[in-house]
PyMOL Python script that loads the backbone (N, CA, C, O; Angstrom):
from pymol import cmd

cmd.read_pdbstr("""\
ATOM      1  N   UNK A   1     120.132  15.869 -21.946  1.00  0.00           N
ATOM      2  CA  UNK A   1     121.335  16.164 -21.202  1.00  0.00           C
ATOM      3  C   UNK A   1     121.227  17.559 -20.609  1.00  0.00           C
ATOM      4  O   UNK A   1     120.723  18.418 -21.333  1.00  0.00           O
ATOM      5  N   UNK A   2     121.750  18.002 -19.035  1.00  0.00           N
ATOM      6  CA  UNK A   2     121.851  19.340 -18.885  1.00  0.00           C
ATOM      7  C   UNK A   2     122.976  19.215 -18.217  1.00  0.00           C
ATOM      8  O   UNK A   2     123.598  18.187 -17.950  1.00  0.00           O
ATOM      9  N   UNK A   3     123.382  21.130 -17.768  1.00  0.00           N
ATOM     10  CA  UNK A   3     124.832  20.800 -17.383  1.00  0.00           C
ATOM     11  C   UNK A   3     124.106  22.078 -16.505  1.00  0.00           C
ATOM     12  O   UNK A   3     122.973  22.528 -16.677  1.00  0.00           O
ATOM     13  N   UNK A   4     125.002  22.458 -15.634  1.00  0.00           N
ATOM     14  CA  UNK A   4     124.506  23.173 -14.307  1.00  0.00           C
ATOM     15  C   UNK A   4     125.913  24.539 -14.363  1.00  0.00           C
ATOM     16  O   UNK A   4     127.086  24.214 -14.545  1.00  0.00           O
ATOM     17  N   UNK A   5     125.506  25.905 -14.185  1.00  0.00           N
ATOM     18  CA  UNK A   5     126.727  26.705 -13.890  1.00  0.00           C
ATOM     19  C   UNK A   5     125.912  27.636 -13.106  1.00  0.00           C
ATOM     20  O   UNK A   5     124.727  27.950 -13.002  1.00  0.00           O
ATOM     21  N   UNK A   6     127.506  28.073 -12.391  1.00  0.00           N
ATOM     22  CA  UNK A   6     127.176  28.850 -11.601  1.00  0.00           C
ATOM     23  C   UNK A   6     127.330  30.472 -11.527  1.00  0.00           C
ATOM     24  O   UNK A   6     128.458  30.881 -11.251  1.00  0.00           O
ATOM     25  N   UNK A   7     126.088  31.630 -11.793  1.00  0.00           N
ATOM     26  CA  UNK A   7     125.826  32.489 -12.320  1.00  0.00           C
ATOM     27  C   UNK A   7     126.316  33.721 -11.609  1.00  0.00           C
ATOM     28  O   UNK A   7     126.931  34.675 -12.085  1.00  0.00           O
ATOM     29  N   UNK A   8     125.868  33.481 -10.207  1.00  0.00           N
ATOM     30  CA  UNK A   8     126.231  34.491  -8.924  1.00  0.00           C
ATOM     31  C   UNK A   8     126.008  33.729  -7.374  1.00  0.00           C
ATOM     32  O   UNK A   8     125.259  32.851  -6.947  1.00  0.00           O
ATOM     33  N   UNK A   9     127.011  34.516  -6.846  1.00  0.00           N
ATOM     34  CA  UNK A   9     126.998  34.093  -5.439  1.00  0.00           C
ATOM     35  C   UNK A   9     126.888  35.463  -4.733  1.00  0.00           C
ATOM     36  O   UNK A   9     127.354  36.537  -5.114  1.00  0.00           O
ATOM     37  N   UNK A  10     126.003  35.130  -3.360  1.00  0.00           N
ATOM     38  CA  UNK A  10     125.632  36.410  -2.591  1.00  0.00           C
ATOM     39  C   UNK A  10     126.119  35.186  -1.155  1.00  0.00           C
ATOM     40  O   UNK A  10     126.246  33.963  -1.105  1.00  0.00           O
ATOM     41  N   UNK A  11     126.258  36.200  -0.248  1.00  0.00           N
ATOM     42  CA  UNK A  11     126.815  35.591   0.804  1.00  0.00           C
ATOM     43  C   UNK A  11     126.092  36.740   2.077  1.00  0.00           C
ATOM     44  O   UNK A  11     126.145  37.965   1.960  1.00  0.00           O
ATOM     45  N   UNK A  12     125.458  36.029   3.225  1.00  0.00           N
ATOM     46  CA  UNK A  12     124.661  36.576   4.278  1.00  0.00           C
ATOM     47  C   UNK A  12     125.395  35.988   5.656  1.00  0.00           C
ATOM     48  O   UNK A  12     125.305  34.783   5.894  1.00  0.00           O
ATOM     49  N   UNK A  13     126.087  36.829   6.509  1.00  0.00           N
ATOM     50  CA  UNK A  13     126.420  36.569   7.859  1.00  0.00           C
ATOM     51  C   UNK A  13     125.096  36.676   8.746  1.00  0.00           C
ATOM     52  O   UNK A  13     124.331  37.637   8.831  1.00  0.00           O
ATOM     53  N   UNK A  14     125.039  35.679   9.261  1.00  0.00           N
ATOM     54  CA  UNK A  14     123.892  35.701  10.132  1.00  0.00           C
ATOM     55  C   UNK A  14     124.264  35.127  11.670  1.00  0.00           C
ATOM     56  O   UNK A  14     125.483  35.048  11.819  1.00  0.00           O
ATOM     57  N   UNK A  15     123.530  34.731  12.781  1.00  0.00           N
ATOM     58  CA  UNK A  15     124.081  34.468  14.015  1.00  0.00           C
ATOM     59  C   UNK A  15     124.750  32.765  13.949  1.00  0.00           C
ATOM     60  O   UNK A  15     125.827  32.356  14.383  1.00  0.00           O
ATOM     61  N   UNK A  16     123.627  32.004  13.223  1.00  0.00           N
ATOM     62  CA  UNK A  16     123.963  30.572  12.868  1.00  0.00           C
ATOM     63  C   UNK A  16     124.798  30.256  12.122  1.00  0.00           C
ATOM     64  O   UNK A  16     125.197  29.099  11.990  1.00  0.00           O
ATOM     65  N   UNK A  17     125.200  31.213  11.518  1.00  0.00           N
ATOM     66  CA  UNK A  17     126.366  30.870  10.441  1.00  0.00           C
ATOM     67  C   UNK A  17     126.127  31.836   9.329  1.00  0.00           C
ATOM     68  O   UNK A  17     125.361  32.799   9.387  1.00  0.00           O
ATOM     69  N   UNK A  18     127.033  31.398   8.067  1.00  0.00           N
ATOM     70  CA  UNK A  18     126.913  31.976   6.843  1.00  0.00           C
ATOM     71  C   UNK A  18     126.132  31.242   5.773  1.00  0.00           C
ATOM     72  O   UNK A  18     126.186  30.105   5.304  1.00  0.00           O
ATOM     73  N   UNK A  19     125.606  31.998   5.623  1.00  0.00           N
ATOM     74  CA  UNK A  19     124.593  31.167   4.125  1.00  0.00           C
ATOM     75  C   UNK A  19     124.978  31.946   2.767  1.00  0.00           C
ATOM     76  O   UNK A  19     124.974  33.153   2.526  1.00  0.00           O
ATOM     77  N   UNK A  20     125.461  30.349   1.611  1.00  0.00           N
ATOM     78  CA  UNK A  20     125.771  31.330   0.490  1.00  0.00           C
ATOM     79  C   UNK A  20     124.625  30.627  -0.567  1.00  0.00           C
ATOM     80  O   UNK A  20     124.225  29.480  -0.765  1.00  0.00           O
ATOM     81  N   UNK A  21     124.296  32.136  -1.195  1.00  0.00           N
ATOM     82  CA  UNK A  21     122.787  32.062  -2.258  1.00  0.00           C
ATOM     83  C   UNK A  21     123.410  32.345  -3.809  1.00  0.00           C
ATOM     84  O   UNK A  21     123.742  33.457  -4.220  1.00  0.00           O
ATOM     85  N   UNK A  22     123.491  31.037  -4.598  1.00  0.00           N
ATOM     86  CA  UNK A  22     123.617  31.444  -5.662  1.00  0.00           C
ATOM     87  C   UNK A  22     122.369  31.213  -6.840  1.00  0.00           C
ATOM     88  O   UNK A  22     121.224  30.775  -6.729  1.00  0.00           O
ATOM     89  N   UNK A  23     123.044  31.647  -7.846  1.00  0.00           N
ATOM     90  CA  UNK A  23     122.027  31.786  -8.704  1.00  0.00           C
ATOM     91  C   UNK A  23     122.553  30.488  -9.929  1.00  0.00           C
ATOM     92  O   UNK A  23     123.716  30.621 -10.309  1.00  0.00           O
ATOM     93  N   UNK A  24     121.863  29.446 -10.451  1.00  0.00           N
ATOM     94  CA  UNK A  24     122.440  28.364 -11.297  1.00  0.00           C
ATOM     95  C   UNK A  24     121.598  28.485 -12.489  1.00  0.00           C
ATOM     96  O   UNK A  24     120.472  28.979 -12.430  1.00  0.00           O
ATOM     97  N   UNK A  25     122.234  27.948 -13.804  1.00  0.00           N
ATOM     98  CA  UNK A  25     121.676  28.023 -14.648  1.00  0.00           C
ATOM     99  C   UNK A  25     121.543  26.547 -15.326  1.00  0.00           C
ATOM    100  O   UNK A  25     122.507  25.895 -14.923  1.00  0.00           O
ATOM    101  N   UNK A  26     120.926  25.948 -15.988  1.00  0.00           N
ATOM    102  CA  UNK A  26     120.788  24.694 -16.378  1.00  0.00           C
ATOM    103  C   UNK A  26     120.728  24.670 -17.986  1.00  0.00           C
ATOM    104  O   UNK A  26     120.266  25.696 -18.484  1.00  0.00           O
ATOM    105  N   UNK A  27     121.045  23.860 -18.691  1.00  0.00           N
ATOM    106  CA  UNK A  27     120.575  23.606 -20.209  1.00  0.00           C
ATOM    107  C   UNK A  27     119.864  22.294 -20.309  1.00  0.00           C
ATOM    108  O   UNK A  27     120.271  21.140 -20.442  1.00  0.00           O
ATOM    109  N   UNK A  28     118.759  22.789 -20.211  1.00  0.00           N
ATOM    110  CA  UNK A  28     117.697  21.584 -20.760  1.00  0.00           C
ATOM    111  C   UNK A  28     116.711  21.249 -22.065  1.00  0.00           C
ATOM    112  O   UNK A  28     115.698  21.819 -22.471  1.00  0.00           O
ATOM    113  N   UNK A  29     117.455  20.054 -22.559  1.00  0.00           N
ATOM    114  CA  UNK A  29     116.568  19.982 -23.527  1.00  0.00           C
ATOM    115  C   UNK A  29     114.846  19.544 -23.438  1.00  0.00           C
ATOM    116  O   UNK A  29     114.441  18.664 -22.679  1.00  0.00           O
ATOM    117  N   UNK A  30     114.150  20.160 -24.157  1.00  0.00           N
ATOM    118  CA  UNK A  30     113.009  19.937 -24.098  1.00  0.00           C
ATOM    119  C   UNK A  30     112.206  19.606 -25.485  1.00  0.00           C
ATOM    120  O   UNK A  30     111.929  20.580 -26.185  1.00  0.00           O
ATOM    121  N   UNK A  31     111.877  18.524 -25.862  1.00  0.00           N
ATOM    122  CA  UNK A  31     111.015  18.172 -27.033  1.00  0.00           C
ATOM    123  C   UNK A  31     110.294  19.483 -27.681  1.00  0.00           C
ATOM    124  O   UNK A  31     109.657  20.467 -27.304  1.00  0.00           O
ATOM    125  N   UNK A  32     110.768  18.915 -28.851  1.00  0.00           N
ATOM    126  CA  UNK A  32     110.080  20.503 -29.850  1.00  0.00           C
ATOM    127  C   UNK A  32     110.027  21.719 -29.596  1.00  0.00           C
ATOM    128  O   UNK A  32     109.187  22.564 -29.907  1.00  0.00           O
ATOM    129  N   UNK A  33     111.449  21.819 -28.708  1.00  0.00           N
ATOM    130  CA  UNK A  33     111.992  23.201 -28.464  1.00  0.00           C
ATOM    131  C   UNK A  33     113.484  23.638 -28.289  1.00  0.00           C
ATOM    132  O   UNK A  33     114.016  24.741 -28.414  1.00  0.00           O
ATOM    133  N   UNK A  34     114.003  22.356 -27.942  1.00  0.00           N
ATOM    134  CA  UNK A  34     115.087  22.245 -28.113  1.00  0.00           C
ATOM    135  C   UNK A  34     116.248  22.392 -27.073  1.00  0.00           C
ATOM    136  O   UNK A  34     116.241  21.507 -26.217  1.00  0.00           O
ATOM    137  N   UNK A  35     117.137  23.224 -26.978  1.00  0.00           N
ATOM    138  CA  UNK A  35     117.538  23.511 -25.669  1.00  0.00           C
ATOM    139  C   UNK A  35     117.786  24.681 -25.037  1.00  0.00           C
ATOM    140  O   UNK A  35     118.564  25.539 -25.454  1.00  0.00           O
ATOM    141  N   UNK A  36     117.047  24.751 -23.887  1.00  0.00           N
ATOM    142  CA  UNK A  36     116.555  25.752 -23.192  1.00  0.00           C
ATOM    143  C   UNK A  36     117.531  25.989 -22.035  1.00  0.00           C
ATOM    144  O   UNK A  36     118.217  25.091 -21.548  1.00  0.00           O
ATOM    145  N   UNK A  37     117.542  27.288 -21.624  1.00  0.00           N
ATOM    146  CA  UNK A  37     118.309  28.184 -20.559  1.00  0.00           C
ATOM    147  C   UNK A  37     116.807  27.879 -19.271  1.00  0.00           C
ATOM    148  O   UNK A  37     115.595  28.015 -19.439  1.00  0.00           O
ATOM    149  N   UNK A  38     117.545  27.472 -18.141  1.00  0.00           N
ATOM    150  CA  UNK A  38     116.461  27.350 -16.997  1.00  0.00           C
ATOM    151  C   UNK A  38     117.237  27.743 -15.690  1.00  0.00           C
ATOM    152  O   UNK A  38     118.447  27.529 -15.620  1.00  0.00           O
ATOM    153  N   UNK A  39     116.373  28.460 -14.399  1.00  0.00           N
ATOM    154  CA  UNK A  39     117.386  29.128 -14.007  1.00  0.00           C
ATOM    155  C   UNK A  39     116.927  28.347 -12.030  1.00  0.00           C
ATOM    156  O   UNK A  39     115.783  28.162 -11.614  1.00  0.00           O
ATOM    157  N   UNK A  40     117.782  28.164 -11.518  1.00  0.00           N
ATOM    158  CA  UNK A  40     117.728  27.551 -10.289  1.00  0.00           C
ATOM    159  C   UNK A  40     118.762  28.634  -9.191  1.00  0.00           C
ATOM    160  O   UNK A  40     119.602  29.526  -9.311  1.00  0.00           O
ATOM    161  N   UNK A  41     118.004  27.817  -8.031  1.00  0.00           N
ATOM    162  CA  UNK A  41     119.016  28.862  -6.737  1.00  0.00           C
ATOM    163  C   UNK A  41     119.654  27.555  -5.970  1.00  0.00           C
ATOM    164  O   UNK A  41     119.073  26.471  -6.028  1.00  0.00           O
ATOM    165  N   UNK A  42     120.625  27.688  -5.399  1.00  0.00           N
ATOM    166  CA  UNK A  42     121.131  26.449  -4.289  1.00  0.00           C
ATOM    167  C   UNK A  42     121.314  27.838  -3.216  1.00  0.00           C
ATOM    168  O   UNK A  42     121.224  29.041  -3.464  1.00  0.00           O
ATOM    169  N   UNK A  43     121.672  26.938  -1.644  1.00  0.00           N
ATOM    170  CA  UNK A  43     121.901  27.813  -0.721  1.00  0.00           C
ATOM    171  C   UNK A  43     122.795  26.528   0.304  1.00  0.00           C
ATOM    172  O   UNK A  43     122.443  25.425   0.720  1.00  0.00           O
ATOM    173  N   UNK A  44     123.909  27.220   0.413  1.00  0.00           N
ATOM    174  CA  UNK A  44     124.804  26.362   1.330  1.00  0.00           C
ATOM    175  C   UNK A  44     125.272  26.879   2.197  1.00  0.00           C
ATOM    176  O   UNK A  44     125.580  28.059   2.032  1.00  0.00           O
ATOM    177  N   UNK A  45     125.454  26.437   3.099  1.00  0.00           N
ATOM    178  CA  UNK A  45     125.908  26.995   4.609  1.00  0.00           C
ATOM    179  C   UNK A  45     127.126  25.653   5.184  1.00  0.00           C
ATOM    180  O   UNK A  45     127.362  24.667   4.485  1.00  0.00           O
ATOM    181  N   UNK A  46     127.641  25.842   6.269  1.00  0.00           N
ATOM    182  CA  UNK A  46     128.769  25.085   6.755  1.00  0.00           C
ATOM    183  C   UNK A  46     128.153  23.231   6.896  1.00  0.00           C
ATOM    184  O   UNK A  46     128.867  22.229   6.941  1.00  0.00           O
ATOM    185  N   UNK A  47     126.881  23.294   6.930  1.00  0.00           N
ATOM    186  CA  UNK A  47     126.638  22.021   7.546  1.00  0.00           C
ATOM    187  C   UNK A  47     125.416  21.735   6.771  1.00  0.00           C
ATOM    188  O   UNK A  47     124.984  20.597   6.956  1.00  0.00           O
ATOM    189  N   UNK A  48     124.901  22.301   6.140  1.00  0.00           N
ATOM    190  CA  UNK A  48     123.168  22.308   5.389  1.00  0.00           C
ATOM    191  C   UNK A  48     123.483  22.721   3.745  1.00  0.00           C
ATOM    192  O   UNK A  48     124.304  23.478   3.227  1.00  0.00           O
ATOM    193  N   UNK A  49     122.498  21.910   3.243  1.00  0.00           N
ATOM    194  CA  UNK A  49     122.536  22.530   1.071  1.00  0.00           C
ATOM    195  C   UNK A  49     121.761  22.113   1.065  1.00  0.00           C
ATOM    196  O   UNK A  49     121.536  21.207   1.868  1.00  0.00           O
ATOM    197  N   UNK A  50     120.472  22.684  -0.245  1.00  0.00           N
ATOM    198  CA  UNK A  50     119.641  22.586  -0.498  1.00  0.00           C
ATOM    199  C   UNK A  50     119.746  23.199  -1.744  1.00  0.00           C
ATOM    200  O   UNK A  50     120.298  24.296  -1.659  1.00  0.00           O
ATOM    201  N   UNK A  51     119.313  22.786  -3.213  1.00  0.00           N
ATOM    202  CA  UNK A  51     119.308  23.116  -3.965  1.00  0.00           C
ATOM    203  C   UNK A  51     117.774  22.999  -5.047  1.00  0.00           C
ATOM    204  O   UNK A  51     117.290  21.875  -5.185  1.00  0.00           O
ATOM    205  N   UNK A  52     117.136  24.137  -5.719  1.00  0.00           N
ATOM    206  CA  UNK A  52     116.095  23.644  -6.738  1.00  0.00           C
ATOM    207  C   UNK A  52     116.396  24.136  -7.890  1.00  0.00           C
ATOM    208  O   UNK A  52     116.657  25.325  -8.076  1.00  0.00           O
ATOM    209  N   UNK A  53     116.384  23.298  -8.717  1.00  0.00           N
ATOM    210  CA  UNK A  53     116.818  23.706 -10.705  1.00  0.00           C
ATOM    211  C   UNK A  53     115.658  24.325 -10.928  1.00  0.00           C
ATOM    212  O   UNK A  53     114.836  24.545 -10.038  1.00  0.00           O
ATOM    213  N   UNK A  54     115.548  24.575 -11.870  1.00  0.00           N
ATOM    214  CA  UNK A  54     114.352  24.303 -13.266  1.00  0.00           C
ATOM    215  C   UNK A  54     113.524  25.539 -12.461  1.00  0.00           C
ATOM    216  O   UNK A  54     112.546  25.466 -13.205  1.00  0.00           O
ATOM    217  N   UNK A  55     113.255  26.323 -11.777  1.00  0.00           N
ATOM    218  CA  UNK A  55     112.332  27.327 -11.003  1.00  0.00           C
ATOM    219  C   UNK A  55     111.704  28.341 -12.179  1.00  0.00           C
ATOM    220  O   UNK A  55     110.593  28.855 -12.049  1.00  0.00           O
ATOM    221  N   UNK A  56     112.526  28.551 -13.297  1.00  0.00           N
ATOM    222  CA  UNK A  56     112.055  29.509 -14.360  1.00  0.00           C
ATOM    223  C   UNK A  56     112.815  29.463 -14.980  1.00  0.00           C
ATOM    224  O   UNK A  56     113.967  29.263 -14.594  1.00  0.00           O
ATOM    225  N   UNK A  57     112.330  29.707 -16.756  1.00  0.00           N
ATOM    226  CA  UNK A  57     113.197  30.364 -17.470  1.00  0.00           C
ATOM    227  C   UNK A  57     113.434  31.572 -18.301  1.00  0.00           C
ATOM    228  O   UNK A  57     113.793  31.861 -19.442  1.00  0.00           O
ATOM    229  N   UNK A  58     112.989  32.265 -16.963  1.00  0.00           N
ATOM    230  CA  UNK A  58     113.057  33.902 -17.099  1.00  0.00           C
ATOM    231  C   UNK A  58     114.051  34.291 -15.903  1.00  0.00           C
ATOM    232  O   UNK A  58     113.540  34.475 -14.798  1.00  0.00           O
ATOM    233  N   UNK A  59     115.368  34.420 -16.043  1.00  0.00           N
ATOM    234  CA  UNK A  59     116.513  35.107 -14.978  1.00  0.00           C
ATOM    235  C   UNK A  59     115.912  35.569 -13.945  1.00  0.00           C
ATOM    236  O   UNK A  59     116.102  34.987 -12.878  1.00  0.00           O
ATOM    237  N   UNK A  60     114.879  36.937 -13.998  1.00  0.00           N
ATOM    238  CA  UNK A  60     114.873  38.332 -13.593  1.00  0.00           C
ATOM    239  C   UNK A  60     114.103  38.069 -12.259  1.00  0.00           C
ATOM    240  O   UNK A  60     114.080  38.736 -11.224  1.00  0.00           O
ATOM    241  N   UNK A  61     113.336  36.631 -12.664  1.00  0.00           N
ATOM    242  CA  UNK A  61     112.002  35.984 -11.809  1.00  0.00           C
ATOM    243  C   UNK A  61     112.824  35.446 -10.759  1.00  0.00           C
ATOM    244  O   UNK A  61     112.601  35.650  -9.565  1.00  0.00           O
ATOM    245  N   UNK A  62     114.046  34.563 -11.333  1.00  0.00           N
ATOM    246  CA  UNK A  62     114.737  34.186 -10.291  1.00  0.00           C
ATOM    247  C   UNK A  62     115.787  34.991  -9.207  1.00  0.00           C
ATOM    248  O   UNK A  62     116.028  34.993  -8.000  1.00  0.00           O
ATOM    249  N   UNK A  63     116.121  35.485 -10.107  1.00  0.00           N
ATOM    250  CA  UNK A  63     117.178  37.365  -9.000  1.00  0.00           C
ATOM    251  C   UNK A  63     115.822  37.668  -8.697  1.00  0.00           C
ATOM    252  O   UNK A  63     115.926  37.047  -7.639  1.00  0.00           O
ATOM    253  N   UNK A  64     114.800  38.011  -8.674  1.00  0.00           N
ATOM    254  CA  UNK A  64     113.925  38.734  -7.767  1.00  0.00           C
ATOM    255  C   UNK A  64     113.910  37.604  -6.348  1.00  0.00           C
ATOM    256  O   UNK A  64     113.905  37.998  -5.181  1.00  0.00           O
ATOM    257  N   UNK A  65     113.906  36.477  -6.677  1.00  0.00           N
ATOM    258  CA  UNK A  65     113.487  35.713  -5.473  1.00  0.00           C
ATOM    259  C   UNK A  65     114.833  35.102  -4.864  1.00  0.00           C
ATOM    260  O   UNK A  65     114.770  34.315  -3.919  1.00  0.00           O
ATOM    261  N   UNK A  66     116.033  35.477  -5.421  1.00  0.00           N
ATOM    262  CA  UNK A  66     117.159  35.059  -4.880  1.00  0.00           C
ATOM    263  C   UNK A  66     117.431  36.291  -3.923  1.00  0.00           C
ATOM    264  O   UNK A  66     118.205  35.849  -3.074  1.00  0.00           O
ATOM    265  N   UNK A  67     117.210  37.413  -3.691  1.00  0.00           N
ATOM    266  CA  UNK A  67     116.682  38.702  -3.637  1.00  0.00           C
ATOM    267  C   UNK A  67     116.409  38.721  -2.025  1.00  0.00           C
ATOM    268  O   UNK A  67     117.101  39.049  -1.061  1.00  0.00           O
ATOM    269  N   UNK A  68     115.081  38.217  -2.177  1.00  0.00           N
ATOM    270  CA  UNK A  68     114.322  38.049  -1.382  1.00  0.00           C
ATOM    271  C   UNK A  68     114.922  36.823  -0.357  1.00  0.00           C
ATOM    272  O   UNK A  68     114.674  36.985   0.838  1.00  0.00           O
ATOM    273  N   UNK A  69     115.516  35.889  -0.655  1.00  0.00           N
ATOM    274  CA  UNK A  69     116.226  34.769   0.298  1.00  0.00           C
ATOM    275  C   UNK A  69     116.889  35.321   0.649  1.00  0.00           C
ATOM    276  O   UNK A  69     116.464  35.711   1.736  1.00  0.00           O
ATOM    277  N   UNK A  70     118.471  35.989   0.340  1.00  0.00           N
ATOM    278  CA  UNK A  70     119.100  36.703   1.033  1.00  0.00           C
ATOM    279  C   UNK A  70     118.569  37.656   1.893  1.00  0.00           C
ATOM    280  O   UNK A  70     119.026  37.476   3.022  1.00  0.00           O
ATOM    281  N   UNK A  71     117.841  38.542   1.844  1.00  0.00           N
ATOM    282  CA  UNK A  71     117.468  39.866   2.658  1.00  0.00           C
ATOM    283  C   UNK A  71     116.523  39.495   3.736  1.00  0.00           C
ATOM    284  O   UNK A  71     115.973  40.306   4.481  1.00  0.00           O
ATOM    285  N   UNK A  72     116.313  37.671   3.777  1.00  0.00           N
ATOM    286  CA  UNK A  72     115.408  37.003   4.641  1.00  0.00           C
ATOM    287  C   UNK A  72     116.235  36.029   5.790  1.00  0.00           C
ATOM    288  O   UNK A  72     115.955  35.400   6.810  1.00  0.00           O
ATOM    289  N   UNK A  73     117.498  36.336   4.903  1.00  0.00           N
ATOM    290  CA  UNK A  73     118.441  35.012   5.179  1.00  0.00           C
ATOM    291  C   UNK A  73     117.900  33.578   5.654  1.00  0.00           C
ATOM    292  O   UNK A  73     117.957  32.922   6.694  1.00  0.00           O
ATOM    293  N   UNK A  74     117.354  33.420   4.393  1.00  0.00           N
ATOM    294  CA  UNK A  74     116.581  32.296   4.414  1.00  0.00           C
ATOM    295  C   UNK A  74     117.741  30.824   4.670  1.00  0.00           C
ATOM    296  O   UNK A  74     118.907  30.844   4.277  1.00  0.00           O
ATOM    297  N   UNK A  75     117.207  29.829   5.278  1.00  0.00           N
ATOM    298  CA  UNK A  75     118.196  29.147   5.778  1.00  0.00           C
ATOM    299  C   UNK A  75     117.687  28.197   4.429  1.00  0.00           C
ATOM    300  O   UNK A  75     116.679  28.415   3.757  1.00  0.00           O
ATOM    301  N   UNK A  76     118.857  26.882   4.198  1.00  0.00           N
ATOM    302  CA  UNK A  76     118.662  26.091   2.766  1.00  0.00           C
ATOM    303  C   UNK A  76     117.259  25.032   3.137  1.00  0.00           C
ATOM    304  O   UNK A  76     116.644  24.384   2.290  1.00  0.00           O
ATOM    305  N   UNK A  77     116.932  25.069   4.769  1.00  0.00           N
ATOM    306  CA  UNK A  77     115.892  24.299   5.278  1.00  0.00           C
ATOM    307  C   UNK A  77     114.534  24.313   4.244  1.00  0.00           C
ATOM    308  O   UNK A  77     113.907  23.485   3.583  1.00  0.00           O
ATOM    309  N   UNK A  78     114.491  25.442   4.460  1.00  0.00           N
ATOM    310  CA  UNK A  78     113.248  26.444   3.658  1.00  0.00           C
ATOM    311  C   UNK A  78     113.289  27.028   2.720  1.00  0.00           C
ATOM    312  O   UNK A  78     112.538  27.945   2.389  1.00  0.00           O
ATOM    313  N   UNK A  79     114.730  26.310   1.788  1.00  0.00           N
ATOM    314  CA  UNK A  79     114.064  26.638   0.366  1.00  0.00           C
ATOM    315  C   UNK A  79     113.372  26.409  -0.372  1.00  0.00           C
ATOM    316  O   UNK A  79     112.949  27.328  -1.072  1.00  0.00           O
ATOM    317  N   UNK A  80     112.793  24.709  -0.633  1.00  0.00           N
ATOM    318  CA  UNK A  80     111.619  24.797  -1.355  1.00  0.00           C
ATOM    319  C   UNK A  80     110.285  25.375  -0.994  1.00  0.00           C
ATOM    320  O   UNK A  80     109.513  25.860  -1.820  1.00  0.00           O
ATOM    321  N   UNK A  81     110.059  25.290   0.321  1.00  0.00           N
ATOM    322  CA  UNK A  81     108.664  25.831   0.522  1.00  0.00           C
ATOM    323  C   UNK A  81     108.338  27.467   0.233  1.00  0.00           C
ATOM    324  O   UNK A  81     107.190  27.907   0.157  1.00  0.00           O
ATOM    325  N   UNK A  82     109.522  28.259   0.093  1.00  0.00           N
ATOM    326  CA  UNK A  82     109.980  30.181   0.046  1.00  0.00           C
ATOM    327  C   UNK A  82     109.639  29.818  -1.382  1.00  0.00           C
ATOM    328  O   UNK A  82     108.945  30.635  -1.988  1.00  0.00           O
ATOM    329  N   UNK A  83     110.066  28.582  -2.092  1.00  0.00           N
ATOM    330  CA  UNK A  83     110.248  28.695  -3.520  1.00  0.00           C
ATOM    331  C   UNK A  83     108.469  28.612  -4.256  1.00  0.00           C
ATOM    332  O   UNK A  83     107.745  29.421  -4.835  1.00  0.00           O
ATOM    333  N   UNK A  84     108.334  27.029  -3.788  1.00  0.00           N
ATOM    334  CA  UNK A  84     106.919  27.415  -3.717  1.00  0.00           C
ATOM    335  C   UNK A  84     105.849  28.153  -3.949  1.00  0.00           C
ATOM    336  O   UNK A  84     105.115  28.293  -4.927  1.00  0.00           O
ATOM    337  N   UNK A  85     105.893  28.768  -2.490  1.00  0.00           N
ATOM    338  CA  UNK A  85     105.340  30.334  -2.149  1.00  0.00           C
ATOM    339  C   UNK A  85     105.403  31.002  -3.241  1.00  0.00           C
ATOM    340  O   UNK A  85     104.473  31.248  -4.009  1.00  0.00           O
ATOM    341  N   UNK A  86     106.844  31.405  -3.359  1.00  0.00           N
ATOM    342  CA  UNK A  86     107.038  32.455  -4.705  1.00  0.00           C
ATOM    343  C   UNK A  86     106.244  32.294  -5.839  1.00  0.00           C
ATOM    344  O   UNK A  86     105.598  33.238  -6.293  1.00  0.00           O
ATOM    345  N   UNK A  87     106.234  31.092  -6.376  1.00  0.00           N
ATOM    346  CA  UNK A  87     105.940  30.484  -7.717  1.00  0.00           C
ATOM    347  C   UNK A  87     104.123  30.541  -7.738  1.00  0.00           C
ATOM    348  O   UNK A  87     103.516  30.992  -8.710  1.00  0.00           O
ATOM    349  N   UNK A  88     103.449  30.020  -6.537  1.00  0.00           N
ATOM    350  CA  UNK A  88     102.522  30.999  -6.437  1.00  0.00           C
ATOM    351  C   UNK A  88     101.707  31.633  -6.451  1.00  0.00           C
ATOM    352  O   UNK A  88     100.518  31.401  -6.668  1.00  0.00           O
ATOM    353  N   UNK A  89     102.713  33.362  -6.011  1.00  0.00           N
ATOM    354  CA  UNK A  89     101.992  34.339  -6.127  1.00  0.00           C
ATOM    355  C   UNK A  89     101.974  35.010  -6.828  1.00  0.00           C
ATOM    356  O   UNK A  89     101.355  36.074  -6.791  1.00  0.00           O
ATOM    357  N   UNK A  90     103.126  34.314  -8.303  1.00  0.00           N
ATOM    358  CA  UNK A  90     103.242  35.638  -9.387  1.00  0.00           C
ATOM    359  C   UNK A  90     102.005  35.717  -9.828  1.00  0.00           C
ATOM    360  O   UNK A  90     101.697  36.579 -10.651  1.00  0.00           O
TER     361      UNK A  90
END
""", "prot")
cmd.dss("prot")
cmd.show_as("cartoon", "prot")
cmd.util.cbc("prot")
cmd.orient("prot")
């Protein structure tokens, strides 16, 4: 079972619209570990969402790259492939 909340919201005016970047957290259980904190970004705008869970379950990894979407104003088009990318080059 997991359940999804929502951690932070950042919000970017851009020419196409507004894009809002939050930060989600998930509880997932995982065999012989039990249940785990996992941390995801969604990005919604007036007409577009795109959301990816499970990206890490280290916060700091994910605010660094939620970070980086905003200050890119990354549209929700191109979030998995930014995510991707990220994942990587650590």
């Amino acid at each position: 079972m997991s359940t999804s909340i929502l951690l932070k919201t950042h919000s970017s005016d851009i020419s196409e619209g507004v894009y809002q970047y939050n930060l989600i957290v998930t509880n997932k259980t995982i065999e012989d570990f039990g249940e785990v904190k996992v941390y995801g970004i969604e990005i919604c705008a007036d007409d577009m969402y795109e959301r990816v869970d499970d990206i890490s379950s280290n916060a700091n990894i994910v605010v660094q790259l939620l970070r980086i979407l905003e200050d890119n104003n990354c549209s929700p088009l191109h979030l998995k492939d930014v995510v991707e990318d990220f994942l990587e080059n650590l």
